[in-house]
N, C-alpha and C positions, 0 to 999 in steps of 0.2 A: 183530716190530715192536711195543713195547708205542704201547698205546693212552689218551692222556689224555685227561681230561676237559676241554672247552673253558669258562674262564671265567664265571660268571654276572657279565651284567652289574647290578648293585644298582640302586634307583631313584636315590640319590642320585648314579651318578656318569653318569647320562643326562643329555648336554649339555640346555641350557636355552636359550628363545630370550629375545629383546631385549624383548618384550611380557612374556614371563613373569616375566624378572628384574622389570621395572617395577613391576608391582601386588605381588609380594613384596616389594619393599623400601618401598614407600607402607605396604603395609602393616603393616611393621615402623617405619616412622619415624612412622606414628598410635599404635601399641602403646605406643614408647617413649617417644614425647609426652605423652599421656596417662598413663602409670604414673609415670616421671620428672619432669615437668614441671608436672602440675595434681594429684594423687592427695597426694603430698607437700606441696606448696602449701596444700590443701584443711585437711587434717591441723592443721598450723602455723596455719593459720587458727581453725576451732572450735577448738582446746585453747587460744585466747588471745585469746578473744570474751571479753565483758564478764561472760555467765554461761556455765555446762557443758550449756546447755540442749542446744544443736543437735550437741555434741558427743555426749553421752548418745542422743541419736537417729538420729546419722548412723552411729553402733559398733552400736547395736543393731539398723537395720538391715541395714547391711554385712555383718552377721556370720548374720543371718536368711537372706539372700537368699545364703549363701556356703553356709547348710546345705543352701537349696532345691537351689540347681546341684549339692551334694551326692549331694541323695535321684536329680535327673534323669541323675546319673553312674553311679550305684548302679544305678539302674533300665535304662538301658542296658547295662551290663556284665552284669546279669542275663542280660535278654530276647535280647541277644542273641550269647548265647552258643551256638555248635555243638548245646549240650544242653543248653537253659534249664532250669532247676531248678522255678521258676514256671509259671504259663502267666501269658499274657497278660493275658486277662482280671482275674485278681487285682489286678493293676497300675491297668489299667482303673477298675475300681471306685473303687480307692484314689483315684486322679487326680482323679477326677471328685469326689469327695465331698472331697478335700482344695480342688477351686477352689469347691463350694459355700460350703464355711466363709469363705472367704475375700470372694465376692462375698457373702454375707451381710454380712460388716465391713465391708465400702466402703457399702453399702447402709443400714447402719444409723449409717455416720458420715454420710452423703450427707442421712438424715433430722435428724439434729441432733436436743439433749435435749430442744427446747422443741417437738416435733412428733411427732406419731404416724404410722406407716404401719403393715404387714400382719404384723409383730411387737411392736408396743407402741413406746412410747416409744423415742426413735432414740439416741445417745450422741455424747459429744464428741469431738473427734479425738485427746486426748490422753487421758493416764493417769496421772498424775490431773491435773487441769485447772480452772484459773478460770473460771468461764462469767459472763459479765456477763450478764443477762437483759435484757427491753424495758425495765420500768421503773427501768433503773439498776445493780438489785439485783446484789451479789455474793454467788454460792454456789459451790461446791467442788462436783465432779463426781468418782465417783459421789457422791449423796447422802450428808450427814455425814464426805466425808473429810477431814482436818484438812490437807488440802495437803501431806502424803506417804503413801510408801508407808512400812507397817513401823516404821519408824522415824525421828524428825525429823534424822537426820544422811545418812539413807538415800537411795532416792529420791524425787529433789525435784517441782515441777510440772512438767509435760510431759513426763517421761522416755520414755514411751513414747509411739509415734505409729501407732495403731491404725488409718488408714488407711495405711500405706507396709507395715503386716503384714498388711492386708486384700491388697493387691497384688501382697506377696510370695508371700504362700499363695494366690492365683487363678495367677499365671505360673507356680508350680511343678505346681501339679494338672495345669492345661493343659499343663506339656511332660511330666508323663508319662502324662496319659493318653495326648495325642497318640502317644509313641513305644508305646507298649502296641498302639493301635489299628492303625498300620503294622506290626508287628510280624509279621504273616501274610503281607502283601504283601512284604516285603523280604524272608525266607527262601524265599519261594516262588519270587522273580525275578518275580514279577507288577508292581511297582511298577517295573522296567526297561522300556526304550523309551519309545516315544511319550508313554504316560501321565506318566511321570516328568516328562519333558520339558514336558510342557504344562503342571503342579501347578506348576514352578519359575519358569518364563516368567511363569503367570499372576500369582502370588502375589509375589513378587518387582518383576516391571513396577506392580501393583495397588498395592500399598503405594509404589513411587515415585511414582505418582500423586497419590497421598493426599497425600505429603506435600508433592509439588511444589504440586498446586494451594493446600494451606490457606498455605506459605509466599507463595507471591504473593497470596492474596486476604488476607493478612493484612500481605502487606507496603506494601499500595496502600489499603486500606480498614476493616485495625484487627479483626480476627474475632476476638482474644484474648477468651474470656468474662470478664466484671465482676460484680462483686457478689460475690463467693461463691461461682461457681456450680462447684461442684466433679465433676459430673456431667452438664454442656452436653453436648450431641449432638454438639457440636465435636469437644470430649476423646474423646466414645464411637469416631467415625468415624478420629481419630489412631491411638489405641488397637487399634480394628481392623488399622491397616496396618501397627502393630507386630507385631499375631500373626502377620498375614499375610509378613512378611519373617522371622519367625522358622520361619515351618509350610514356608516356601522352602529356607530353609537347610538347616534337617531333613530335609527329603524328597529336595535333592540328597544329603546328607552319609549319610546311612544306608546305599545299597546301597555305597559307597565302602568304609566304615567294615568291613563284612562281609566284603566283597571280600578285606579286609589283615587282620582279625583280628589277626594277630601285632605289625604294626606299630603298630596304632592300639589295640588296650584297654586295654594295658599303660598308654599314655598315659595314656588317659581314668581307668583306678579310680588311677593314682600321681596325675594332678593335679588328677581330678575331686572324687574323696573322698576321697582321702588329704590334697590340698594344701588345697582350700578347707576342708574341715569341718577338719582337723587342725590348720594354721598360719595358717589364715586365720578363718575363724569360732569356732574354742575364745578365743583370742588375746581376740577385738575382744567377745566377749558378757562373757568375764573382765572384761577393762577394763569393759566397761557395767556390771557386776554389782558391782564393789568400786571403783566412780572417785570416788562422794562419800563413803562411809568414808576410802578411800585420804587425799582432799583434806583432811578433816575431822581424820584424823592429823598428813599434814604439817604443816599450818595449827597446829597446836599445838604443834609443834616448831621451826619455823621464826619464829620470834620479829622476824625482819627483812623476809619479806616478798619470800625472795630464790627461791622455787620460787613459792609459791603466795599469789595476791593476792587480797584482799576485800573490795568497795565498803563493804559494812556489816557495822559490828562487833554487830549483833544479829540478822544472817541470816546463819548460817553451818552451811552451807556454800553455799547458795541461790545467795549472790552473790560465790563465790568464783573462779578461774578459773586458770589458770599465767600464770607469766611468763612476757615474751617468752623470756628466756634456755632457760626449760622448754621453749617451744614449739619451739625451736630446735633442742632434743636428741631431741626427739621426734619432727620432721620428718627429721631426718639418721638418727639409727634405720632411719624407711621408707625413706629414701632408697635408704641401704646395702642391706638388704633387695632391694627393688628392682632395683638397680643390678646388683646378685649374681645375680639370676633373668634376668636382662635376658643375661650375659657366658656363663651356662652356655646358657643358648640359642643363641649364638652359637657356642660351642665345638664343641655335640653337633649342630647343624646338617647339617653332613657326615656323620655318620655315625648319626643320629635323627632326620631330615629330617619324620617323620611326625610323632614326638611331639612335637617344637618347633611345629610345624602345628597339632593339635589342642590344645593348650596355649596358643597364638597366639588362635586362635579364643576357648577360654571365657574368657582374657580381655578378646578386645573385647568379647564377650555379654554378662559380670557388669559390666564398667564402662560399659556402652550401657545397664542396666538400676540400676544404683546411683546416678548422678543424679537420676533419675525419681523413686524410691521416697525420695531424701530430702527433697527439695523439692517434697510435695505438701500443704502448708501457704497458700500463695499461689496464687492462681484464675491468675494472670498465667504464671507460671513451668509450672503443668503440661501444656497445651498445649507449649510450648517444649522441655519436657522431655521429651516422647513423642518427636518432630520430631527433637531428639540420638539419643534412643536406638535409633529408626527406621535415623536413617542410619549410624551406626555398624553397626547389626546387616547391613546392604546391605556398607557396608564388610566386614565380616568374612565373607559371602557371595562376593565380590567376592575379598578373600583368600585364602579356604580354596581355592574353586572354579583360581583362577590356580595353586595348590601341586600342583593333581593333573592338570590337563588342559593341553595345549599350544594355542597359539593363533596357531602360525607355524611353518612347517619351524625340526627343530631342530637342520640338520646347519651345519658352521662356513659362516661368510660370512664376507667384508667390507662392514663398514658403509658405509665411506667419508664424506666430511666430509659429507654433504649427512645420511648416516643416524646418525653422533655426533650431529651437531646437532639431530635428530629425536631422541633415548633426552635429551640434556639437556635438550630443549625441554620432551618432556613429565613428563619428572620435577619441573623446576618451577612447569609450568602443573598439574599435580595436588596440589602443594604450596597454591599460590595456593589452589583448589577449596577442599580445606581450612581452610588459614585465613579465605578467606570464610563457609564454613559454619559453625563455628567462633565467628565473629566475628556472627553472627545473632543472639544474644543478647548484649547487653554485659554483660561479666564485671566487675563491680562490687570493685573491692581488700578488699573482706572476706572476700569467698570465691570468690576466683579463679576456678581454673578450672569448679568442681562448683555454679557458680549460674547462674540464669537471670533475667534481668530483663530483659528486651525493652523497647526504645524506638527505634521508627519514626524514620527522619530527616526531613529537610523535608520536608513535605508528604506527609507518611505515606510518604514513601521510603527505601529504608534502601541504602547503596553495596555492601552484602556482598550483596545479593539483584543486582545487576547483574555482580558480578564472579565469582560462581558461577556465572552464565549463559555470561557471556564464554569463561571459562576454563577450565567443565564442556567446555564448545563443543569451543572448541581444544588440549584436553589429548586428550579420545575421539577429536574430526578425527588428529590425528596418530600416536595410538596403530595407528586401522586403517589409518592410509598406512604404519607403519612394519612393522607384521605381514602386510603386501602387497605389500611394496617389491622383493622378488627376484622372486617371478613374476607381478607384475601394475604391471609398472614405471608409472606417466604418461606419456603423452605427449602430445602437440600438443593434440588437443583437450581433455581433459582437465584440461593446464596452464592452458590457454586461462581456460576456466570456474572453475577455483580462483582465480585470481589476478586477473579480472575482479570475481567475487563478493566476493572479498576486501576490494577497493577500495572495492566501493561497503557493505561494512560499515562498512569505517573511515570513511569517512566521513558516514554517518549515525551513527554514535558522538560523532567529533567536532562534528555538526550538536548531537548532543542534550547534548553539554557546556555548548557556545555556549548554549544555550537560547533560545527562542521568545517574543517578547513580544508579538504582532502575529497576525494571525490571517487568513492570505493570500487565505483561501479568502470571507473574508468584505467585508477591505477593499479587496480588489484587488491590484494587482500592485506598485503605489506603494507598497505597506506590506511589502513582501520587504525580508528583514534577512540579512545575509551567513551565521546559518546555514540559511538557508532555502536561499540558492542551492546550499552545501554539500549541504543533505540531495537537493534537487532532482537536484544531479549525481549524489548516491549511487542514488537511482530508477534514473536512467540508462546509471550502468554495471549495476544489479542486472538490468533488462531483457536487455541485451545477454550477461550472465554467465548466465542464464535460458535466453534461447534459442540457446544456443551448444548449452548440454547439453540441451536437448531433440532439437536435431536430431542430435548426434552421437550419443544414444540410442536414437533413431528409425535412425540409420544402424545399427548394432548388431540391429536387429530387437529391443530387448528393451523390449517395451512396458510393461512391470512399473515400468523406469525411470520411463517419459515419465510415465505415470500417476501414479507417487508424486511428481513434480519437480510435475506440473499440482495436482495434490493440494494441495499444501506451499504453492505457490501462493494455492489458493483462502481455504486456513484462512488464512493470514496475513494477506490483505487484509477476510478476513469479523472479525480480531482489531483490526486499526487501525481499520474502519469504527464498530466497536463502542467503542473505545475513543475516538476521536475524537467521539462523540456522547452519552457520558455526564455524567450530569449537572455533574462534577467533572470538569474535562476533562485527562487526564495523557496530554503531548505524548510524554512518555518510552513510556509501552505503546503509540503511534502507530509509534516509531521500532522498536520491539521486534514489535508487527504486520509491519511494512515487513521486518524480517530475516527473520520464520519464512519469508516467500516463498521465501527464497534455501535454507531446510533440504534439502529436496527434493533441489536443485541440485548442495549442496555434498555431498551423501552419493553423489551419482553421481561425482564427481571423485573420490572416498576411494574406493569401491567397486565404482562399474562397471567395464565394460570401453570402450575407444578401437574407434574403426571401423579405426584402424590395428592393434590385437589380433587383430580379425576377420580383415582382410586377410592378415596374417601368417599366422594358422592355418591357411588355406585358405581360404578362403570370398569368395565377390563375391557382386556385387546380381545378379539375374537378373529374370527376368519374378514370378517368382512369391515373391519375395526371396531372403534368403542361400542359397546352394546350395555343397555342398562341389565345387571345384575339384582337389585331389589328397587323397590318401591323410594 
């Protein structure tokens, strides 16, 4: 009898569950949004501003921070390889002394020309640069430059933006030193387990924090730094929780990456160094390096004014710029581009699942960090700018993490309508998420998608901060009801408490639409206004939806519930009490106190277990509680 070999099965053709499809297709439809739909837009924009200024600096540093993800692709493919060539340490060093350089420029833009710190005189953020002085005075920065470089057809003022290259060069030190200094720990398997686990949780959770709390304290009370201040302790602490969701990423993504060698380097040096430093950073530094000769040419040949247009016929190329028609053919260029890297991903999916993965990845990373570094000109926008780049990098954690790990048995089921309705529900309640987030800074028609200008809505409140809350809410709520739903079905009690707590959300929603003009607690009952009675009723059922799942917890023996549901509780009402008593008094963080009570509640409905669970398993109450009943 001959003997065959049995099949391997590949990772790509292991079924997949309903939670995993989910967070890969969000995270293909942010990929394609962002590359498609703003990245192009952006483009079409600078090449057909009034000058080349922002264009000139948005190429040069796209294409800087395209060489950085270069060097950290480079530097990975090294270190870790089977039989690194390097040791660690060399990397190390390099890392470290490449972010010194870099936090020195931020450091000496932060001092400005007209102030000394612990190196001399500090510099302007451009190169070369108008500097108005106190008493009026115009001078050129450095001293004596005639307001170019090289050549007056060359480049012109502010070409270069010596903080966004201070920034670029501090994130590239710090991600290789970082992977340098792991680099012991992940061959050795020492960075597996527990430890892993808790670097990722910590850093990861830490940075949502960060960002969650400055987004509400900035979206009720204004924490944007003013003046100038291009180094607030604000920016320092955003900043932070960017490293720290990046140092997450990293420390999940490395022993993975090692684990698959075969499937994942190839990726990383084809479209870490090969794509970005090769067709992505030579491309965009070209253009920055010949874009006002270039202009300076057409412009002399173009006699009509049909490529390239000039406010003034005695600054030229200063105040030259394309035309829409230019900007047009240059947007459709990236598009095509684009669109093409976007189809071959789709293709090789099936059967390059990994490299489309890691490929996935560095581009949320480089366009979660190319925002940032070109809008750091405006005090307003760099906060805002951390905040995008933050949550994108969570998103692409979020991403990567959903492509390798399962989060639900992944053998076939049927959904049935109740669980269709659950996989469309929250595909477009993570949509919404999105676009609320998104929608946090308003995107101004000149430059679409890639700008930040923040403005508060009435009353320092803004609608995208409430509907990220909503939608965050019930997008996660149904994700873990839908990756629990075969062996951890709902029932009675559990329905119970969902669908009571639910009530009484809606209707403190709808209370805090109606809005409050009266102040019940102070004029009495005479002065209740119908949504008063509203929110009152929503109290009512929250109590009752409250203590449903206390006791059906308390039946379960798992007093971990009850604790966190009493918990969830406390915080909520110590959040309205505080809120309801500040100076400025916002009814709306009253109604937003009033829900967190319910958090507790509704996470035991997604997550706990029914006393009818228990029962079914074996188990009854006894004298001394649950006790197994059979086998």
């Amino acid at each position: 009898m001959a003997v065959t070999a049995a099949n391997t099965v590949r990772e790509y053709e292991k079924p997949m569950s309903w939670s995993r499809a989910i967070l890969i297709a969000v995270g293909f439809f942010f990929v394609t949004g962002i590359l498609l739909g703003q990245l192009p837009s952006f483009v079409f924009t600078v090449s057909t501003l009034s000058t080349l200024v922002r264009m000139e600096q948005s190429f040069l540093d796209m294409g800087l921070l395209a060489v950085g993800f270069g060097l950290i692709s480079l530097t990975l493919s090294f270190l870790y390889d089977p039989r690194p060539l390097l040791p660690w340490l060399l990397f190390f060093v390099g890392g470290l002394a490449l972010g010194v350089v870099g936090l020195f420029m931020v450091y000496q833009v932060r001092i400005g020309p007209y102030a000394s710190g612990f190196f001399g005189p500090g510099w302007a953020e451009y190169l070369p640069d108008k500097v108005v002085g106190a008493n009026g005075q115009t001078t050129f920065w450095p001293a004596g430059n005639p307001g170019y470089l090289f050549h007056p057809a060359w480049f012109q003022l502010q070409s270069i933006d010596l903080s966004a290259i201070g920034i670029i060069a501090l994130l590239t030190g710090l991600g290789i030193a970082s992977l340098a200094a792991l680099n012991p720990l992940v061959l050795s398997g020492r960075l597996l387990g527990p430890l892993r686990d808790l670097l990722v949780r910590f850093s990861i959770g830490l940075a949502i924090v960060i960002g969650a709390l400055w987004l509400t304290i900035n979206t009720f009370a204004g924490a944007t730094p003013k003046g100038g201040d291009y180094g607030g302790i604000i920016n320092v602490v955003l900043f932070i929780g960017l490293l720290l969701a990046l140092f997450g990423l990293e420390v999940w993504l490395l022993p993975v990456l090692t684990a698959n060698r075969q499937q994942f380097m190839p990726g990383i040096y084809l479209q870490g160094v090969v794509g970005l430093i090769g067709f992505v950073a030579v491309p965009l530094l070209i253009i920055w390096a010949v874009l006002y000769p270039l202009v300076n040419l057409i412009h002399g040949a173009d006699s009509q004014e049909f490529f390239v247009q000039c406010s003034q016929k005695t600054e030229i190329p200063g105040s030259c710029t394309f035309t829409p028609f230019t900007g047009q053919v240059i947007c459709a260029i990236v598009f095509t581009g684009l669109f093409g890297l976007l189809i071959a991903g789709i293709y090789f999916w099936s059967t390059r699942r990994n490299t489309v993965v890691i490929g996935g990845t560095i581009a949320m990373i480089f366009l979660a960090i190319a925002p940032l570094v070109i809008h750091l000109d405006a005090p307003d926008q760099i906060p805002v700018g951390i905040l995008l780049a933050l949550g994108i990098v969570v998103l692409a954690f979020i991403y990567t993490w959903a492509t390798q790990r399962e989060f639900a048995p992944t053998s076939p089921q049927q959904l049935g309508c109740t669980g269709q309705w659950l996989v469309l529900g929250t595909l477009l309640l993570f949509f919404l998420v999105g676009f609320a987030f998104f929608s946090l800074p308003v995107f101004y028609e000149l430059e679409s998608g890639l700008a930040f200008f923040y403005q508060p809505g009435y009353g320092g409140l803004h609608d995208a901060w409430w509907m990220l809350v909503l939608m965050g809410g019930l997008g996660l709520y149904q994700l873990v009801v839908l990756t629990r739903r075969r062996y951890h079905p709902m029932r009675n009690w559990r329905k119970f408490g969902l669908w009571v707590n639910a009530l009484a959300i809606s209707f403190m929603v709808i209370a805090g639409i109606m809005g409050f003009h009266n102040n019940v607690l102070e004029k009495g009952v005479d002065a209740m206004e119908g949504s008063h009675a509203i929110f009152v009723t929503g109290i009512c059922f929250a109590i009752v939806g409250i203590a449903a799942c206390i006791i059906a917890a308390a039946r379960t023996g798992s007093m971990g519930w009850v604790i966190a549901i009493v918990v969830s509780v406390l915080i909520g009402l110590a959040v309205a009490f505080i809120s309801y008593n500040l100076p400025k008094p916002y009814p709306e963080l009253v109604i937003f106190g009033f829900g967190l009570t319910m958090v507790g509640a509704l996470a035991y409905t997604a997550a706990g277990a029914d006393p009818e669970d228990v029962y079914l398993n074996g188990y009854e109450i006894g004298e001394n509680g649950y006790a197994a009943t059979r086998p």
